[in-house]
N, C-alpha and C positions, 0 to 999 in steps of 0.2 A: 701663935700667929706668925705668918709671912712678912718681912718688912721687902716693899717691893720701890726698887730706886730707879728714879727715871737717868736717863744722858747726862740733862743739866744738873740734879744733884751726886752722881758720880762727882762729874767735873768740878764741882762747889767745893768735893772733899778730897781727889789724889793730886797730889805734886808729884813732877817727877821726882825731887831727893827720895818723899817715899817711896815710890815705886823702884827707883836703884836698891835702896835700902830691904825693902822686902824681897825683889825677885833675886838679889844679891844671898839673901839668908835663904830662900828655896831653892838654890843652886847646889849653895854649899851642903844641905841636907839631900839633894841628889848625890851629889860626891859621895855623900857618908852612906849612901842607900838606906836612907832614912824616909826618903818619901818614894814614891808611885806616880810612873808617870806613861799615860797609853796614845801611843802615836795617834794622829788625826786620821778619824775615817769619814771617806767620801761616799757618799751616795746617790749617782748620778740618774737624774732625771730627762727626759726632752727638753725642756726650757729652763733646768738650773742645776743645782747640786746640793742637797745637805751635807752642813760638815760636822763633826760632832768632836770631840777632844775632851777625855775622862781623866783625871789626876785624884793624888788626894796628899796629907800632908796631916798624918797620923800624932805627931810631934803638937802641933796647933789645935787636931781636935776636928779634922776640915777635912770632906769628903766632896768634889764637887765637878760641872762639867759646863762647857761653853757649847753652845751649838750656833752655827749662823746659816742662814740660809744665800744661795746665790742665786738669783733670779734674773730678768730681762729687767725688769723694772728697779729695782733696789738689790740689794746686800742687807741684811738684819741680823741683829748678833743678841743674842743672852746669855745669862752666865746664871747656872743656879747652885747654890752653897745650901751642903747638909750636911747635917752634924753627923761627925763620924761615932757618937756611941751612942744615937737613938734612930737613927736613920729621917730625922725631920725635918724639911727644908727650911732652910732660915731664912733664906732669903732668894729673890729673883733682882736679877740686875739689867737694865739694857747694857749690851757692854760692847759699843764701840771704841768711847775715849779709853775703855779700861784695855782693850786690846791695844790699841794704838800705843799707849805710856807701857805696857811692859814690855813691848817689841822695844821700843826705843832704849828702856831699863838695860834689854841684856845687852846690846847694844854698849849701853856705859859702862856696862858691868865689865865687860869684854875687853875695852878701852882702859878699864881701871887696872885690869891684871896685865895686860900684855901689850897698850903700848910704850913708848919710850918714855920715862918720866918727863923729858925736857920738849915731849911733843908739844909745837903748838901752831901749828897748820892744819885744818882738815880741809879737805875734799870731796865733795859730796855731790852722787850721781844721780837724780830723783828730785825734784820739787812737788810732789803732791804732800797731804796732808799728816802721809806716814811719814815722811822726810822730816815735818816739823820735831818730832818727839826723838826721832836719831840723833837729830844735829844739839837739839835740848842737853840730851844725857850725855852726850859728848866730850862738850862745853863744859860739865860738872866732872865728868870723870879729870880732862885734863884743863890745865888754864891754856886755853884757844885764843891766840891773841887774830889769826887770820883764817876766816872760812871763805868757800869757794863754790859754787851750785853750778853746776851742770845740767839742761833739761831741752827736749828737742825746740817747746814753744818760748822765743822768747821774752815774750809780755811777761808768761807765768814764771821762769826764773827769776825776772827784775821783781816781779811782787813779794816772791819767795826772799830773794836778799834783803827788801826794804824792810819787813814783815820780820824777817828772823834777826834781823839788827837791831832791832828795835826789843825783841824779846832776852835776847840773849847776852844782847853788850857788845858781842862781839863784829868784827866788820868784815860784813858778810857781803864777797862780790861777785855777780855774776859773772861766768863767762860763757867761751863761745865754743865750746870742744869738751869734752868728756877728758879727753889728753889735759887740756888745761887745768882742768878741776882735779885731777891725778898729781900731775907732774910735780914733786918738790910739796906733795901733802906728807906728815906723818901719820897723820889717820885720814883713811880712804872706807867710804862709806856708799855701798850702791843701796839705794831701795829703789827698784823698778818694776814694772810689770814687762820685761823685756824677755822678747824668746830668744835671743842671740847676747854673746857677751859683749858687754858695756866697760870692762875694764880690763887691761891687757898688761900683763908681768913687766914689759919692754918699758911702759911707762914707770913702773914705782922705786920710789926711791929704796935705797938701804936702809932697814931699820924703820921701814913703812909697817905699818899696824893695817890689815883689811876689813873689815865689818859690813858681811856680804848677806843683807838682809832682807831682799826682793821676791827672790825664786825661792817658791817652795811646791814645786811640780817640777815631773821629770822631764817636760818638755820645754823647758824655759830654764834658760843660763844668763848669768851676767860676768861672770872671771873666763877668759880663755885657760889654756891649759897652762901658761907661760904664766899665772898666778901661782897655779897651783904646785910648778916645778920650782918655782921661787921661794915659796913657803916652807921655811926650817920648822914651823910649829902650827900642826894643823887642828883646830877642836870645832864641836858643833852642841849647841845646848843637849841634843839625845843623836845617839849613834844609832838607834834603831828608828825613831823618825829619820833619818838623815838617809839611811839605806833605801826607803820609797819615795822619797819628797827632792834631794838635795841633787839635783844633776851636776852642777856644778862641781860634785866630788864623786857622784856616779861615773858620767862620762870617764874622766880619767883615772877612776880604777880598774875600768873594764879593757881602757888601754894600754894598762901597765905603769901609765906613770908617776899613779900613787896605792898606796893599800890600807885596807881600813884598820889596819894592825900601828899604821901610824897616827891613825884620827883619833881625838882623846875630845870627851867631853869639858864644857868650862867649868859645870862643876869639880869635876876634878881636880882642876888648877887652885877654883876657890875655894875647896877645904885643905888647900896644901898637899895633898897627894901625887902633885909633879909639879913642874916648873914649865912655866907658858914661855918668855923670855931669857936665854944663856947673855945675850951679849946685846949691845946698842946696833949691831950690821944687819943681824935678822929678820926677816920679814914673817909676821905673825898674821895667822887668819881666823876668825870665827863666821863663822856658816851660821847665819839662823834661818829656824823654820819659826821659829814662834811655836811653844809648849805650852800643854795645858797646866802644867805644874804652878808655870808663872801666874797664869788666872786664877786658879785657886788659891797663890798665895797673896793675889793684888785684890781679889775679891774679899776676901776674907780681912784684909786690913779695911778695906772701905766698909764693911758691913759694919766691924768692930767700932768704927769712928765713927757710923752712922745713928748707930745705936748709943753712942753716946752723947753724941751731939743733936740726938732728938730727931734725926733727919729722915724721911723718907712715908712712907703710906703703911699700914700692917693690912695684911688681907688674910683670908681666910681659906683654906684650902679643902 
C-alpha cells in the first residue's frame, strides 16, 4: 500500500533542524557522488508549465521525483517516493511546505559552511512565504542577533518582521531600501521573483556571506555583476542545473567576468572536498536553484516518521 500525506500532516511532521540535518547529509552524498541528481525539466504549455525533477539517494534505499504544475489559477506540487530495489511507490506526498523547508535547509546549509562564524546580521530581500523558511535556517545555522526585510509592499514587510519576530527570537526590522537590508548584513539573502538584480556588490560588506535563492530561470536575476566580481568563493547546489536555470552566473560567464571552472558545488564543500571560506575579508556565494535531491532526501525523512508515527491515509494503486 500507498501511504498518501496531505500539507497539513507534512507540516505536523518536518522542522526545519530536520530538514537542515537531512538536506545537509544529501549534499554531502552529492559531494561523494554517492547520489543522483537530474536537473528540472520544464514543459511549457499555453496557460502554464509542468515541472518535473527526478533524484534518487541509493545509500537510503530512495528513488524518487517532485512534479508541480504552474497554472493561471494555482501552483501544485507532489512529491512521489519509491523504493529503489522493487520499484514500488511508497508514498505520494502534497509537497509544498516540503519544498519550501528544503529550499530554506540549503540555504542554512550554505550559511553553516561558509559564513563567518561571528556573523550575526542578516539581510534579507523577499517577504513572501519562501522568505519565511530562508530566514528560519538562517537563524539556526548562525546565532542572528539582528535581521532586516526588504520588500516593495510595505504593509507586507512590517507583517513579515512582526510574524518572523515572533517565530524566530530574533529582532526582525523592517526597512525601506533593498540597500538598507544589505548594508553592514553578514548574511545577505534574496528570495524574489525579480527579473532585474535586487542586490548589488557596491552594497556588501567584507566577509558578507550571499544566499541567492530567487532566480531559477535564465530570464530573471537578482545579484548584478559587482556581486559576482566580489565573490572569492563561488558554489551552486548542482553545476549542471546552474548552467540552464542560474542567470545570475550565466550572464557573467558569458561576459568574461567569471567561469564555471570556478563554480564548485556546496556539496563539495560539505563532504570536505574544498574549502568554501580562506579568511574573515571574503565574500562567499551560494546560488540555489532548489534540487530534486533535497526532496527525495526531505520526503523520505517525512515518509519514515510518518510511518512511524501512524500518520497519514494508505491507498491503493
Amino acid at each position: 500500500m500507498t501511504l498518501f500525506l496531505t500539507e497539513a500532516q507534512v507540516e505536523q511532521i518536518l522542522t526545519m533542524p530536520d530538514a537542515m540535518r537531512v538536506v545537509e547529509d544529501a549534499l554531502r552524498q552529492m559531494g561523494e557522488s554517492r547520489a543522483h541528481n537530474r536537473p528540472r525539466q520544464r514543459v511549457r504549455v499555453p496557460n502554464g508549465t509542468l515541472q518535473v525533477m527526478p533524484a534518487g539517494l541509493p545509500t537510503r534505499g530512495y528513488v524518487g521525483f517532485k512534479y508541480y504544475t504552474s497554472f493561471r489559477a494555482q501552483t501544485r506540487f507532489w512529491f512521489h517516493l519509491i523504493d529503489a530495489s522493487t520499484g514500488d511507490v511508497l508514498s505520494i506526498l502534497q509537497a509544498d511546505r516540503l519544498g519550501q523547508q528544503r529550499t530554506g535547509a540549503a540555504s542554512g546549509v550554505a550559511t553553516k559552511y561558509l559564513a563567518r562564524e561571528d556573523a550575526s546580521i542578516v539581510g534579507i530581500i523577499g517577504t513572501g512565504w519562501q522568505a519565511e523558511s530562508q530566514l528560519q535556517a538562517v537563524c539556526l545555522a548562525r546565532p542572528m542577533r539582528v535581521a532586516k526585510c526588504y520588500s516593495r509592499d510595505v504593509n507586507r514587510r512590517k507583517s513579515f518582521a512582526e510574524k518572523m519576530s515572533a517565530q524566530t527570537g530574533v529582532n526582525v526590522t523592517a526597512v525601506d531600501s533593498a540597500e538598507q537590508a544589505v548594508r553592514d548584513a553578514d548574511v545577505v539573502i534574496a528570495i524574489t521573483s525579480s527579473r532585474e538584480p535586487v542586490v548589488r556588490g557596491e552594497w556588501l560588506k567584507s566577509g558578507a556571506h550571499v544566499n541567492a535563492a530567487g532566480a531559477n530561470r535564465l530570464e530573471a536575476r537578482e545579484l548584478d555583476d559587482a556581486v559576482i566580481q566580489r565573490s572569492a568563493f563561488v558554489c551552486v547546489d548542482s553545476i549542471e542545473q546552474a548552467k540552464i536555470e542560474a542567470s545570475d552566473l550565466v550572464s557573467p560567464i558569458e561576459q568574461g567576468i567569471l567561469a564555471w571552472e570556478r563554480v564548485y558545488e556546496l556539496g563539495q564543500v560539505v563532504a570536505g572536498r574544498i574549502v568554501g571560506r580562506n579568511n574573515r575579508e571574503q565574500v562567499t556565494l551560494f546560488k540555489s536553484l532548489g534540487i530534486a535531491v533535497e526532496d527525495v532526501a526531505v520526503g523520505a525523512w517525512v515518509y519514515e516518521q510518518a510511518r512511524s508515527r501512524k500518520i497519514g491515509k494508505e491507498i491503493g494503486l
